[in-house]
C-alpha positions in Angstrom: -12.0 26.7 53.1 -11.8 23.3 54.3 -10.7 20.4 51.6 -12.2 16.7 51.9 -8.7 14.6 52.0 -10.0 11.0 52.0 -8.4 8.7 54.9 -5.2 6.7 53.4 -5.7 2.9 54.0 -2.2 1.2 53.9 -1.3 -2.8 53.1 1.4 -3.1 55.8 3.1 -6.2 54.1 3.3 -7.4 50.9 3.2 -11.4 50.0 5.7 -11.9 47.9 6.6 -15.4 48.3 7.1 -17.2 51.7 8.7 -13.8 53.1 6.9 -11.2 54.4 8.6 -7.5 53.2 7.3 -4.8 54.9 6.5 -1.8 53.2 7.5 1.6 54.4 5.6 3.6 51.8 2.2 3.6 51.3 2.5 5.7 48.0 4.9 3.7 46.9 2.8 0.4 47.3 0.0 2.4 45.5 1.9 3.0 42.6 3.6 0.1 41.6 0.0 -1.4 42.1 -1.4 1.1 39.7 1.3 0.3 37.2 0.7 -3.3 37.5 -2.9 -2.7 37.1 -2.4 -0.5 33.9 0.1 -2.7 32.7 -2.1 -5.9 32.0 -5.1 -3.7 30.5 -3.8 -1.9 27.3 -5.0 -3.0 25.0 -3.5 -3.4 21.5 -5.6 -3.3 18.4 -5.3 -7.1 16.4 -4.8 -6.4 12.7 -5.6 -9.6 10.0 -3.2 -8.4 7.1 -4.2 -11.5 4.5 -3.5 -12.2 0.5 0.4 -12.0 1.0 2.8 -13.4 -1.6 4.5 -15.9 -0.2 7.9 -14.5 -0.5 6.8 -11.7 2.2 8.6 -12.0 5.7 7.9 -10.8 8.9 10.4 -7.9 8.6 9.0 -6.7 5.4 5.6 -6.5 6.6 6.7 -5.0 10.0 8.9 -2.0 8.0 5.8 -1.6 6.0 3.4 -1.0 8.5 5.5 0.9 10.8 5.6 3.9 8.9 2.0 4.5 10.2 3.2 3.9 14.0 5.0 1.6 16.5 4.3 -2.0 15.5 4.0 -4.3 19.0 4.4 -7.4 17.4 3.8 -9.2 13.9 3.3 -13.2 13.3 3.9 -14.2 9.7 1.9 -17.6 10.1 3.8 -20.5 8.7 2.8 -24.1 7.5 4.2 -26.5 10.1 5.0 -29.0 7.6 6.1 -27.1 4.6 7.8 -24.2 6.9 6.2 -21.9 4.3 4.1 -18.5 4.3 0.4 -19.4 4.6 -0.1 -15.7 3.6 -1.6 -14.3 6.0 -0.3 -12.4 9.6 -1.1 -10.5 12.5 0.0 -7.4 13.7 -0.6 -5.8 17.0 -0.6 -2.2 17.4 -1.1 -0.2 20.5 -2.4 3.2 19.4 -5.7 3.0 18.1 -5.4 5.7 15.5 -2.4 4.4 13.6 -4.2 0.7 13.4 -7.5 2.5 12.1 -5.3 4.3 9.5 -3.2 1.3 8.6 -6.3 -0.3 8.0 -8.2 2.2 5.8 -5.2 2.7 3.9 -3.5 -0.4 3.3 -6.5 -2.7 2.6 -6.5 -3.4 -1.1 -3.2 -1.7 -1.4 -0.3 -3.9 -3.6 2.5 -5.3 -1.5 5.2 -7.6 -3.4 2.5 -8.0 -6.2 -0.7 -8.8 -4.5 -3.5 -7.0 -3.1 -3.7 -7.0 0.5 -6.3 -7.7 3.0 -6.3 -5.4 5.8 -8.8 -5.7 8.5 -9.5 -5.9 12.3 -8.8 -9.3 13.3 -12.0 -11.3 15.0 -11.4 -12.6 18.5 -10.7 -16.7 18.6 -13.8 -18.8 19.7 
């Protein structure tokens, strides 16, 4: 039985910066370009978490959502002038699931008094 292996094609140097570095391994090269290629396309789900009290911070929001799954990031937006809670945030979140579930079961859920907002966020124009 004969098996098709496809012909490996090899960058022989790397551009880095004014240097030229050579590069022994041709499966090496492949995957560290693989991981830098997977690397800038996950994609993280943007959740709008809106109607905060004002005395909510960043931390409080985070713990509160992470006990649906790893929270990426969360931005408690702030008045520039004031330096106070607009009441709203954004929190990323990497796995898919967990955001859908954070949002079906937090939206309209209280939180320090008020009734959140919990939705996908809209992309800026």
């Amino acid at each position: 039985m004969t098996t098709f292996a496809p012909e490996k094609k090899c960058i022989s140097r790397l551009f880095v910066s004014t240097p030229i570095y050579p590069i022994r391994n041709c499966d090496t090269f492949v995957t560290l370009l693989l991981f830098f290629i997977t690397i800038n396309y996950i994609i993280f789900m943007n959740i709008y978490v809106g109607n905060l009290s004002y005395n909510v911070r960043e931390n409080d929001l985070q713990e509160a959502i992470s006990e649906y799954g790893q929270v990426d990031s969360c931005k408690l937006i702030m008045d520039r002038e004031t330096r106070r809670s607009k009441g709203f945030a954004f929190v990323e979140m990497s796995d898919d699931e967990a955001a859908k579930k954070v949002i079906s079961e937090l939206n309209g859920a209280e939180f320090d008094g008020r009734a959140m907002v919990v939705k996908e966020a809209l992309p800026k124009k």
